[in-house]
C-alpha positions in Angstrom: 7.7 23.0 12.5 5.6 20.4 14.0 4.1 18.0 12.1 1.0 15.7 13.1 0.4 12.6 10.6 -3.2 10.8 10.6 -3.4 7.3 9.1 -5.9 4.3 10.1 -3.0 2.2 11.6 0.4 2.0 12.8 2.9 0.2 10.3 2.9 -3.1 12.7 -1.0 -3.6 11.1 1.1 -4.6 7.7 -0.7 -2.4 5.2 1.0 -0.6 2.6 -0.9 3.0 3.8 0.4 2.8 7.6 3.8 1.3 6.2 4.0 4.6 3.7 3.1 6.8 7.1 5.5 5.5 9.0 8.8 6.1 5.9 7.5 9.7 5.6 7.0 10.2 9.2 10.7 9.3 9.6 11.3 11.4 7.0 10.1 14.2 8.3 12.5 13.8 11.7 15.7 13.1 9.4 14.9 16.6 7.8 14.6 18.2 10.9 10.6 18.8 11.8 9.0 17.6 15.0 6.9 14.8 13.8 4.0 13.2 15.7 1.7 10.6 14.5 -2.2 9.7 15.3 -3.4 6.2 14.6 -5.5 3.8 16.3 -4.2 1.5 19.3 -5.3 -2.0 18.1 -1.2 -2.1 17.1 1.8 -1.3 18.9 3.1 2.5 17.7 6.5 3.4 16.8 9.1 2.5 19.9 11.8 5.9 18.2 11.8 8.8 15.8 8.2 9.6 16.0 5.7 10.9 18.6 2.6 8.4 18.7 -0.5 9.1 19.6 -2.5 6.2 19.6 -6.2 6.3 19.3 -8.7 4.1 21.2 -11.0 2.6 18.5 -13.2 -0.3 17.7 -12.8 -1.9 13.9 -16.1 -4.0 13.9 -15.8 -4.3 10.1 -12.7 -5.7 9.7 -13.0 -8.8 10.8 -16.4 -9.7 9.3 -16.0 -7.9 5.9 -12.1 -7.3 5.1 -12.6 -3.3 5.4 -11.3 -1.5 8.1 -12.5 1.5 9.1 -11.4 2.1 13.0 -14.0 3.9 15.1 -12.4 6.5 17.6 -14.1 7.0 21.1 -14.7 10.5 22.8 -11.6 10.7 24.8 -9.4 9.5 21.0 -11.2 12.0 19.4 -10.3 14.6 22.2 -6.6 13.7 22.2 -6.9 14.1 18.2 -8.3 17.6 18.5 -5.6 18.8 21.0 -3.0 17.2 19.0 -4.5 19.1 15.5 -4.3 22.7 17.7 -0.5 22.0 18.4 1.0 21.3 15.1 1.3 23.3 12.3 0.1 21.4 9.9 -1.6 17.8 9.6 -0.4 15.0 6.8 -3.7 13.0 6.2 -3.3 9.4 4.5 -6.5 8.4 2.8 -10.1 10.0 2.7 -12.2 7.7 4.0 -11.6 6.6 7.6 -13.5 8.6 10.2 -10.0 9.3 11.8 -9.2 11.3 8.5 -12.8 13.0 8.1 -12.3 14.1 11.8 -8.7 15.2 11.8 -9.5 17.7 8.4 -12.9 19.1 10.7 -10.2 19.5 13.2 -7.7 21.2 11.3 -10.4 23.4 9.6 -11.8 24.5 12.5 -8.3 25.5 13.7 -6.9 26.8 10.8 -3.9 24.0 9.7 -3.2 23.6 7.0 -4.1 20.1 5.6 -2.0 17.9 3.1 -4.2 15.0 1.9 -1.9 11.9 0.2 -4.6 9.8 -0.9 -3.8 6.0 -1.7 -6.6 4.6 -3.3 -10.4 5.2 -5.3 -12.8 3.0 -5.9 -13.0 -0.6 -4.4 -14.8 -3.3 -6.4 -15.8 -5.4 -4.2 -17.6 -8.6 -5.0 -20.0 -7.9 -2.7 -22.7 -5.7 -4.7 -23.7 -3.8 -1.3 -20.0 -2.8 -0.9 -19.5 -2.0 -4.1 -22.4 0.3 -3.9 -21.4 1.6 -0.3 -18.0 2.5 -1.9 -19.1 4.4 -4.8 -21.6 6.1 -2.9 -18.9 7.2 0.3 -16.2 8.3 -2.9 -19.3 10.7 -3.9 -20.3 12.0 0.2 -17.0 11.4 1.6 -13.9 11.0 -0.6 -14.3 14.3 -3.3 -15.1 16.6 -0.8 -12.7 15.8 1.4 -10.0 16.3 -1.8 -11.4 19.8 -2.0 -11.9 20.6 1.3 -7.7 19.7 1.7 -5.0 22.5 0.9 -2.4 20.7 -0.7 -3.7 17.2 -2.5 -1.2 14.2 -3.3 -1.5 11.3 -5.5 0.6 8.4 -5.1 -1.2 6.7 -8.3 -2.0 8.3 -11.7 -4.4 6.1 -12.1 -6.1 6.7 -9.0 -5.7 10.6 -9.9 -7.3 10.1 -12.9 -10.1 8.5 -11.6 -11.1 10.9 -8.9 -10.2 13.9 -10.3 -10.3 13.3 -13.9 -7.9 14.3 -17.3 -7.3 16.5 -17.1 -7.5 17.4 -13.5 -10.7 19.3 -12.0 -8.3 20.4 -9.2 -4.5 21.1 -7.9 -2.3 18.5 -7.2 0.7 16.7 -6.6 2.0 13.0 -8.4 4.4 11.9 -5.6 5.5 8.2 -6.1 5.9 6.1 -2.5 9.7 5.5 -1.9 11.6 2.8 -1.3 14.7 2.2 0.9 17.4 1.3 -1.5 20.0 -0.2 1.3 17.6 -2.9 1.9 15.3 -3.4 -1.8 18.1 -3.9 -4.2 19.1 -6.6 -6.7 21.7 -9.2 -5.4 24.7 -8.4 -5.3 26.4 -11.8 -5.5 25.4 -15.7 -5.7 21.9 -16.1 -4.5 21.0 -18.1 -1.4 17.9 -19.5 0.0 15.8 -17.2 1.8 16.1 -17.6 5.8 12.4 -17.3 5.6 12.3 -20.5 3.1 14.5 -22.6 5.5 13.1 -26.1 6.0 10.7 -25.9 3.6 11.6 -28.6 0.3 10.2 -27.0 -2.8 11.2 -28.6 -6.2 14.2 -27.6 -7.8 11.9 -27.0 -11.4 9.1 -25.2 -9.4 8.7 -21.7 -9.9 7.8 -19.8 -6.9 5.2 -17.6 -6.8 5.5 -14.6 -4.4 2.7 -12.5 -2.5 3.0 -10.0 -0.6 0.3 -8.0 1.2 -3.0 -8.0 3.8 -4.9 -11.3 3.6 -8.0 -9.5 3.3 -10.7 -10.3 0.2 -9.3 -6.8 -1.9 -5.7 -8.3 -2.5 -7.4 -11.1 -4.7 -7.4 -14.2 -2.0 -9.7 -15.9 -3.6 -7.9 -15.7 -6.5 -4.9 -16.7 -5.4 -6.8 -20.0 -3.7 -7.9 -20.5 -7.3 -4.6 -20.4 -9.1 -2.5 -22.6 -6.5 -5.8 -25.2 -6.7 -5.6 -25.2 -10.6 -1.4 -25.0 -10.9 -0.1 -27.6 -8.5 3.5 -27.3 -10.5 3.8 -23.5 -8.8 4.9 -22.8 -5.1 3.0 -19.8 -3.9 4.7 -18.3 -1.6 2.5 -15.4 1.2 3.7 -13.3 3.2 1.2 -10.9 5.0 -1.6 -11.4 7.8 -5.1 -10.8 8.4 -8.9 -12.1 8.3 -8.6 -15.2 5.5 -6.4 -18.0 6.5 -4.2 -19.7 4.0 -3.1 -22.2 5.9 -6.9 -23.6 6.0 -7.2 -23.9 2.0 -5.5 -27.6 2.5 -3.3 -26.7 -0.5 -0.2 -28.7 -0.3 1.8 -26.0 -2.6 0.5 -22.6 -0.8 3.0 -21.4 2.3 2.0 -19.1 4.6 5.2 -17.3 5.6 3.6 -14.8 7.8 4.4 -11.2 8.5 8.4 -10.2 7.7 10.8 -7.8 8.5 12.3 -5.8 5.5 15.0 -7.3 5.3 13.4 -10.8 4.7 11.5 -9.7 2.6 13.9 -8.3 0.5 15.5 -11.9 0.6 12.3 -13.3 -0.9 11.8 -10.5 -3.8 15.6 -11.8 -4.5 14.9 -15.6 -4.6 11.1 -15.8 -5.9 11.0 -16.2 -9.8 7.7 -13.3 -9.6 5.4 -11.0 -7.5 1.8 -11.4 -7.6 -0.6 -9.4 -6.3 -4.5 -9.6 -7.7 -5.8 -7.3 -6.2 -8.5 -4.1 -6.8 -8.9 -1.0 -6.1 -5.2 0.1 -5.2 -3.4 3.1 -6.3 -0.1 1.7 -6.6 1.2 -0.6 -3.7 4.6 -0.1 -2.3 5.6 -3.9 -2.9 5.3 -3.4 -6.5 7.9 -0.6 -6.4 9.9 -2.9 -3.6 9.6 -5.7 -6.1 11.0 -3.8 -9.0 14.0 -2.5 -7.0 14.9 -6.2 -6.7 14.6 -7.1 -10.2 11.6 -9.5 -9.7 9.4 -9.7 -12.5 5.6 -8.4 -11.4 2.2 -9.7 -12.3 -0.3 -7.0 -10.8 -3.9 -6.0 -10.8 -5.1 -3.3 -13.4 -5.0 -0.6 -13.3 -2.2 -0.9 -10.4 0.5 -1.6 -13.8 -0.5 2.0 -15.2 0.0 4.0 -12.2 3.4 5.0 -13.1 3.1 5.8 -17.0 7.5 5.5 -16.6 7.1 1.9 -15.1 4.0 0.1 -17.4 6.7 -1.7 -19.6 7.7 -3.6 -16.8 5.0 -4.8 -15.5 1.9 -7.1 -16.8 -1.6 -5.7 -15.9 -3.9 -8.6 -15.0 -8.1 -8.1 -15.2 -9.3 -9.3 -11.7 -12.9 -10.1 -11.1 -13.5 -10.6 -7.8 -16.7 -11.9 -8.3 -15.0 -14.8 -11.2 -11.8 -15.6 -9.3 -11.8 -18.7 -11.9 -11.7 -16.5 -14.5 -9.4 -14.2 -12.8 -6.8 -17.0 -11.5 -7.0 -18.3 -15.4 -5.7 -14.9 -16.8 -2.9 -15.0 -14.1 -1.9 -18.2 -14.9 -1.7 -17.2 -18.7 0.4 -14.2 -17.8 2.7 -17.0 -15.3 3.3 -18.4 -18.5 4.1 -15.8 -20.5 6.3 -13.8 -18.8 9.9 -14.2 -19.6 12.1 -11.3 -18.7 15.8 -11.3 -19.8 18.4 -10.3 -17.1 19.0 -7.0 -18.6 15.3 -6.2 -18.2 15.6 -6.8 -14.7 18.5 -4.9 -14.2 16.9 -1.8 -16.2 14.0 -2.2 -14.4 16.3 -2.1 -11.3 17.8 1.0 -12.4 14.6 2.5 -12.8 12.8 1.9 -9.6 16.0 3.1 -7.6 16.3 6.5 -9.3 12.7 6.9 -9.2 11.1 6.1 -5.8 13.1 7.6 -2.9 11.5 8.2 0.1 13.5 11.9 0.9 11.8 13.2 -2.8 8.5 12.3 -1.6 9.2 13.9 2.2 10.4 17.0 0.6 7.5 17.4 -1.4 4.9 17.1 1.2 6.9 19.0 3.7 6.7 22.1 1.0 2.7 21.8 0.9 2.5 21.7 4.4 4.6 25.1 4.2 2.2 26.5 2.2 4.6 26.0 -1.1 3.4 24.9 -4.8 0.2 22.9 -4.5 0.3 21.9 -8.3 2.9 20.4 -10.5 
């Protein structure tokens, strides 16, 4: 069986979509099916285990507004359709980028089947015009594509909920985003400074603040700006890239650690004292689940906390405004303060995110749709 997988990016852009594409793509070789994947070429594809087929695209968007929404050219769009008519089924991540509308047109037309994993609903966007834009491309673009898919995954029940309701208008799958165990775990041992921390001094009585994720105005920025302006007794620790620049806030507690492998990153769940990510519109990002697995404590977004109705107890649901990230950034800071997890917490919530996110259960499950198995739970 040959699989063809259509996401906006390759997993070197850094977002939690194109990094979920690229487990599941691997996945899909380890369990034995020819696995080929179709993103755009503004970041360097796979090098093993996969087929790429990288798209030439423009993003205009991205750089000006935070959104991106690659653009494929005639010849990318002919390489997709001849890529569609050789695989027996297409694995589609997200509804909304043209690369997704076009691959499902492509796999109607010749009669593959189509598994759509969708990420994320609405996006509220400070901006009213994209707020408006968003609602109004969920409505023309988003729902029909769901119906128009043959086999329909959810990686939120939040996100589930929202687009196809409680309960649900149509079939579908609840398949939680996996993690890799031999690298997201708690420590086994005496904890040690982060290589990715070396040379920098922080305070011994400092808490530090982790983030993890795209630097882009959705993740809460300008929240995050907020809260390291108004709580100079925290080190915030970021780790991502993108359009909005950290390094130019001129906050003297605020590090911007870059993109990092897994493995550092793992190192940093270990050593920070929380994950925070204020962000909106997400389903439910993988560095929650990664962050879990490593027994850090998680301050998230709503309704990010309620997305698996197994994990809520562990994690604190934030309100985000992104049009008040003053108001926002004081309701983070009140949860900073609040939160006081024991070490058997941690180690239950540990426990909990290991048995329950494993990339194989989630590979297995999308591999049956694509077969034509059970499209409902």
């Amino acid at each position: 069986m040959r699989i063809l997988t259509v996401s906006h990016f390759y997993e070197a852009h850094g977002g939690g979509i194109e990094r979920v594409a690229g487990h599941l793509c691997r996945q899909f070789r380890y369990l034995g099916v020819q696995a080929a994947w179709a993103a755009s070429d503004a970041d360097p594809p796979p090098v093993a285990d996969v087929e790429p087929l990288p798209l030439a695209c423009i993003n205009p968007t991205e750089r000006v507004m935070g959104l991106p929404m690659p653009l494929p050219g005639a010849r990318a769009i002919r390489a997709l359709a001849r890529e569609v008519r050789r695989s027996d089924a297409v694995v589609v991540h997200d509804a909304l980028y043209v690369t997704s509308i076009l691959a499902v047109l492509m796999a109607k037309a010749y009669r593959k089947r189509v598994v759509l994993i969708q990420h994320i609903a609405d996006i509220p966007f400070s901006s009213r015009m994209l707020r408006s834009l968003m609602a109004l491309a969920n409505i023309v673009v988003t729902r029909p594509m769901l119906q128009a898919a043959d086999a329909l995954v959810f990686i939120s029940d939040t996100v589930r909920h929202e687009l196809v309701g409680t309960p649900a208008r149509i079939p579908h799958q609840l398949l939680f985003n996996g993690i890799d165990s031999a690298i997201f775990h708690p420590a086994g041992g005496m904890s040690s400074v982060p290589e990715a921390l070396a040379g920098i001094a922080i305070p011994p009585d400092f808490r530090r603040v982790l983030f993890v994720g795209r630097y882009v105005e959705k993740k809460g920025l300008a929240v995050l700006r907020a809260l390291a302006a108004s709580r100079r007794d925290i080190v915030f620790l970021l780790v991502g890239s993108g359009p909005i620049h950290p390094r130019k806030w001129g906050l003297g507690n605020v590090y911007d650690l870059g993109a990092q492998s897994p493995q550092a990153l793992a190192e940093l769940y270990r050593g920070a004292d929380l994950l925070l990510l204020p962000s909106v519109g997400e389903g439910f990002p993988l560095v929650i689940q990664e962050a879990m697995a490593c027994g850090l404590p998680v301050v998230c977004g709503e309704p990010s906390n309620r997305a698996d109705p197994g994990a809520t107890e562990w994690l604190c649901g934030i309100a985000i405004d992104l049009t008040d990230p003053e108001g926002s950034a004081r309701r983070c800071s009140d949860a900073i303060d609040s939160l006081a997890f024991t070490s058997a917490e941690r180690a239950a919530m540990a426990r909990y995110a290991l048995a329950q996110y494993e990339w194989g259960k989630i590979a297995r499950g999308v591999l049956t749709l694509a077969r034509g198995g059970a499209d409902q739970l």
